[in-house]
N, C-alpha and C positions, 0 to 999 in steps of 0.2 A: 104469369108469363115474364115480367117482370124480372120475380126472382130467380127464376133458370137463368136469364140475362146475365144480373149479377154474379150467380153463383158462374158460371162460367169465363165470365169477368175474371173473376176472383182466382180461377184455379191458377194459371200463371205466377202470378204472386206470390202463393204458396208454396210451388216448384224451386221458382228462384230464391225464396228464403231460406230452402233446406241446408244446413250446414254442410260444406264441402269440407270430406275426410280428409286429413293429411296424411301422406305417404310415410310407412311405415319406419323408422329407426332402427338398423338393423345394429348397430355399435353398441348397441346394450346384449343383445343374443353375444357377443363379440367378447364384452367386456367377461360375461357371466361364463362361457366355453375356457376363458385363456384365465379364470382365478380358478376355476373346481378343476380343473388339471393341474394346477400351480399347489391345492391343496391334495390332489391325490399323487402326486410325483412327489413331494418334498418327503411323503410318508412312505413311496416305496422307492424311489432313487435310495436313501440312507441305508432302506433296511438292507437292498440286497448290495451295498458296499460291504453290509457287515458279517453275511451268511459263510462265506468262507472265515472269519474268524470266530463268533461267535457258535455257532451249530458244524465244529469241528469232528463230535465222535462219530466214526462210519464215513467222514467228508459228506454230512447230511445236506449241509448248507450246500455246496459245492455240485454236488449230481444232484437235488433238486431244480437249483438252476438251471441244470443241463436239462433237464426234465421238461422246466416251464419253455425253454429256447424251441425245444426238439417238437415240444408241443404246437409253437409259436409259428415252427415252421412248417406245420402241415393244413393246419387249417388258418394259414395264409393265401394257398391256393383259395379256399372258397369263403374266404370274408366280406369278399363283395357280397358276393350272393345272398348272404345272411342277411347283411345290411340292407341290401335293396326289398327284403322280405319285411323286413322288421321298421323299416322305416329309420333316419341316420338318429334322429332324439332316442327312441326306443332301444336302438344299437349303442346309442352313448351311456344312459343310464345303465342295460346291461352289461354293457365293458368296468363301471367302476366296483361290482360285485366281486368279481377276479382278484381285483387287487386287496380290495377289505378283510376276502378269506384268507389268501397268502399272508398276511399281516397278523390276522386270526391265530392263523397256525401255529406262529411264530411264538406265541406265549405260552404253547406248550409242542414245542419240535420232537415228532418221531417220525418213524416212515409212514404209519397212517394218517397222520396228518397236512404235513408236507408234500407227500406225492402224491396225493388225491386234489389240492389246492394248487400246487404248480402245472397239472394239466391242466386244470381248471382257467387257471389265467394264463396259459398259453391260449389258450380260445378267448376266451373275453379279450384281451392282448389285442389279436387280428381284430376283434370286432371294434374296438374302442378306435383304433387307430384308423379304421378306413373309414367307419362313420363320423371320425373328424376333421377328414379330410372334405368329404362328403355334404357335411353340415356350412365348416367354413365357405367355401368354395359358392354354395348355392347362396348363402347369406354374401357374400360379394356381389354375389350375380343379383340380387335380388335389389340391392344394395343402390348397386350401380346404374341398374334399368328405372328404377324408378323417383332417383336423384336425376339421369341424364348425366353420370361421370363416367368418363373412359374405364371401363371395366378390368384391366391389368392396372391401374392406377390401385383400386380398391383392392384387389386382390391382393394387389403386393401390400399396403396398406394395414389388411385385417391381418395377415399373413406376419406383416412383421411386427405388430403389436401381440401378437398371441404367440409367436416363438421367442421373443423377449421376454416375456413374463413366464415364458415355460423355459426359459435358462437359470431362472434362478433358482429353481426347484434344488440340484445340489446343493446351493450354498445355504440356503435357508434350510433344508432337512439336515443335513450333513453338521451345524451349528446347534441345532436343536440336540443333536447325539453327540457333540461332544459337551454341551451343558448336563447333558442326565446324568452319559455312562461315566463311573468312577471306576477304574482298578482296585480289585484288591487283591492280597495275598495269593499265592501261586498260582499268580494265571487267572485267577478268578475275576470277575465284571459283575459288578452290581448295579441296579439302575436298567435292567434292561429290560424287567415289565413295565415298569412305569413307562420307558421309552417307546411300548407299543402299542400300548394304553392310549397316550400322545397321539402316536399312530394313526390308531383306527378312529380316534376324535378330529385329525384333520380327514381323514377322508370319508367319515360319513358327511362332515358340512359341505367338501366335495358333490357327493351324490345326493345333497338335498339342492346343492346349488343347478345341477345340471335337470331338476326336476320345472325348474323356472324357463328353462329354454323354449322358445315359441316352437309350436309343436309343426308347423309350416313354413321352413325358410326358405326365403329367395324362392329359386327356380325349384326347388324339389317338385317332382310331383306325387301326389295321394294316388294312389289305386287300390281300386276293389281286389278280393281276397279271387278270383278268378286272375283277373292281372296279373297279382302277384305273382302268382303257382306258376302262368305261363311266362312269365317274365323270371321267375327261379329256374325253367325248364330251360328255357332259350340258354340261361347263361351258364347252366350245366354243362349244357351241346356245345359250347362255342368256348368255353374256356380251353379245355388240351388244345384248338387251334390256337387260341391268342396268345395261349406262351407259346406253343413252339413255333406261334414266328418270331416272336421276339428271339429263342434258343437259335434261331435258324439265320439271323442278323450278324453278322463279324463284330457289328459296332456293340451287341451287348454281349459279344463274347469275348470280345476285348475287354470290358470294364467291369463283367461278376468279380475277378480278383479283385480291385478298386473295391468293390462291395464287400465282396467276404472280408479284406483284410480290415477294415471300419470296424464292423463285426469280432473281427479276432482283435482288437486293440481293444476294443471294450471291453470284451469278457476279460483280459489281460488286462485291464486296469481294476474291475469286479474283483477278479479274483485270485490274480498272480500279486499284485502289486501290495494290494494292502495287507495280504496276509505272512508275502516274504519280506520286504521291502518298508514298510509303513509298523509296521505292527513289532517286530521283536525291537523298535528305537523308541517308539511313544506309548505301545501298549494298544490294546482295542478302543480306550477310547478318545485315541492320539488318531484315530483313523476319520472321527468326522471332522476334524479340526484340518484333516490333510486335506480330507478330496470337500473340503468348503472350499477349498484355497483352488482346488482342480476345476472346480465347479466356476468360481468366479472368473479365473482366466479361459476356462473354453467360453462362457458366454462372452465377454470383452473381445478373443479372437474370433468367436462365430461371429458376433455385430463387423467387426474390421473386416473381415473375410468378403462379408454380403455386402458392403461400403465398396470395397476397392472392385468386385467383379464383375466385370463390364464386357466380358467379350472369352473364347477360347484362350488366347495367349495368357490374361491374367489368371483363368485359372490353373494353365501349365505352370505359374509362377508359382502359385499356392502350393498346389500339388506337391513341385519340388521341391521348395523351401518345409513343407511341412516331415516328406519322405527325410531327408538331408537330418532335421532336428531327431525324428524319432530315429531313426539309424545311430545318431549317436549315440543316445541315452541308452539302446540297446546293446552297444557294446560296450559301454560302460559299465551298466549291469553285468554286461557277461563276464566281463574282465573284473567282476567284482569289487569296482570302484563303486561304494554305495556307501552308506554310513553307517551301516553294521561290518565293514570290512572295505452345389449348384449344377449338373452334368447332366442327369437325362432330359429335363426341359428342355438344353439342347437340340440333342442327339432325335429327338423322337415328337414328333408331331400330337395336338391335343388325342384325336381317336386313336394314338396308338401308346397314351399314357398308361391307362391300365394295366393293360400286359407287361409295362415297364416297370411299375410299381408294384406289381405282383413278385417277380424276378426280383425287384431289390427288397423287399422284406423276406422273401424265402432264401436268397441267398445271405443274406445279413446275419439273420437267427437262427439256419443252420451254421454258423460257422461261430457263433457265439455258444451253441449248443457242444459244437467238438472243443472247444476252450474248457469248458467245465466240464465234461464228461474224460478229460486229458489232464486235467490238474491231479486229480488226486493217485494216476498214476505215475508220471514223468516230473524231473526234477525240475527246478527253477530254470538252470543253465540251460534243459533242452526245449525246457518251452522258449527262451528268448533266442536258438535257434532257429525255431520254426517260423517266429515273428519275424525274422531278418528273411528269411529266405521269402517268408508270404509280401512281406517289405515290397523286395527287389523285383519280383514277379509279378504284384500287381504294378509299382511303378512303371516296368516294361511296358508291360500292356496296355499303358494310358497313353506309355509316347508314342505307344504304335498306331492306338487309338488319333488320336490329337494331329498324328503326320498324314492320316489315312483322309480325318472329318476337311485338313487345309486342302487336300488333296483333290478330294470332290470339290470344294468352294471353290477354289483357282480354276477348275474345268468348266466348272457351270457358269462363271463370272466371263471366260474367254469365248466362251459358246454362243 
């Protein structure tokens, strides 16, 4: 009797000497997501700088691109979905396959190679990109709940440590391509196996590094393969509503131009710039030495941009001051002076983010898709017409934007 006593005694003691677990570290999932993109960008930012000049016969380079956009933008519409089935870790690891094949290809470019791989990473594309948004986002939230820190602290946080480390992807891939590629004799580029050899070595360490990601971050939650199906079901059903209310909003039909033309300055830098502009002064491989130099000032302006925006007005500043510089350089080019001769956060409340981010990748990536599928038919001078004209059209539409968002504020603020 005794020892039931004691044992009883005892069990308390036991209880409170169990080790209390410490709350999980989510800055390592953080660290490990913003280096294996850091190693899978630096390998395909470069290559496809180089696809317009390098995979020139038939413009292979050039309408493959258009290919992987065109692809980008259709199964943009349902990359949630994917992701929500597959879970965002199993979404991220299949998104870096995409890029590896594309890269694959690249060592030996024809049409069966290339436009089997570029639709291919138009899908993995949407999946990579929503599943990391997906991923970050829940590892904040996870982050945050179980530190006790203001949860938009963390986010903005993980957010700007992981888009920091993914701006330098140009300068370091772009530096890596102009160490390899050599010029030679008529036109010819040597150095550009080795260069994707390189390649496909940073982003397999990429895709082993994304294999380390905690398979449960933050808030995510696990569902059973019933779940799933009906939660693939629901967002099949409910998706054509959630964009067209977003299509059916003034405010984002004001700002698809603002999107599309982002999207046409990209491809316009892809692939108008380095192949007219960059390339008959330095040569192909005077092109990663250029856009290093592109790569290092968009990262420095994106840091300053996200520094100084504090409110609607500063981004009218941005806006402006940024329309004003490219309008110039546009006509400059066109005049042949060359040397060969922050917003929906805004605008749109968390539950109505999706439908908003759906809208700006499909309109983004079609619009990078008509850039390359447009290059290899019209000349230099009329594509940097249509850039002026996409310019001034989406500027409009932001100021109308921007007069409409003070418009509401001032009424609701007097009310």
């Amino acid at each position: 009797m005794a020892s039931v006593v004691s044992n009883d005694e005892e069990a308390p003691l036991i209880v409170d000497n169990l080790p209390i677990q410490a709350p999980k570290n989510y800055t390592r999932d953080v660290h490990i997501l913003s280096s294996a993109f850091l190693l899978i960008f630096l390998a395909y930012g470069a290559a496809q700088n180089l696809e317009s000049t390098l995979n020139t016969e038939e413009d292979l380079g050039t309408i493959s691109l258009g290919i992987l956009y065109l692809s980008f933008t259709f199964f943009s519409l349902v990359a949630s979905v994917v992701v929500r089935l597959l879970g965002s870790k199993n979404a991220l690891i299949l998104g870096t396959t995409g890029y590896w094949l594309f890269i694959a290809a690249n060592l030996r470019p024809t049409w069966y190679t290339m436009v089997p791989a570029s639709v291919y990473l138009g899908f993995t594309a949407s999946i990579i990109w929503v599943g990391e948004g997906t991923y970050l986002t829940s590892t904040a939230q996870g982050h945050a709940t179980d530190y006790n820190l203001h949860e938009g602290a963390v986010i903005g946080n993980f957010n700007g440590e992981f888009w920091g480390l993914f701006a330098c992807h140009q300068l370091i891939g772009n530096l890596v391509s102009l160490a390899l590629l050599r010029d030679g004799k008529e036109g010819s580029t040597s150095g550009t196996t080795l260069l994707f050899i390189v390649f496909l070595f940073s982003m397999t360490l990429g895709t082993i590094l994304m294999c380390f990601l905690s398979k449960n971050s933050g808030n995510e939650k696990q569902v059973g393969q019933s779940d799933a199906a009906d939660s693939v079901y629901s967002s099949l059903i409910s998706l054509p509503k959630l964009l067209s209310r977003t299509l059916s909003d003034v405010r984002m039909l004001l700002i698809i131009p603002l999107i599309a033309y982002s999207g046409l300055q990209q491809a316009f830098v892809w692939a108008e710039f380095t192949k007219y502009v960059v390339t008959p002064v330095l040569g192909v491989s005077g092109v990663g030495g250029s856009m290093a130099v592109y790569g290092a000032i968009d990262a420095i302006c994106s840091l300053a941009a996200g520094r100084l925006t504090s409110g609607l007005p500063t981004i009218t500043l941005i806006v402006s001051g940024g329309a004003f510089v490219h309008a110039i350089v546009f006509f400059l080019l066109l005049l042949n002076y060359s040397l060969t001769s922050g917003v929906l956060g805004i605008l749109y409340p968390l539950h109505d983010m999706e439908g908003a981010f759906a809208q700006l990748k499909v309109w983004q990536s079609a619009s990078i898709a008509v850039v390359f599928f447009l290059s290899p038919c019209i000349s230099l001078q009329a594509m940097l017409v249509i850039m002026l004209v996409s310019l001034f059209l989406s500027y409009a539409g932001f100021l109308l934007l921007t007069l409409k968002v003070e418009k509401a504020f001032f009424s609701s603020s007097s009310s």
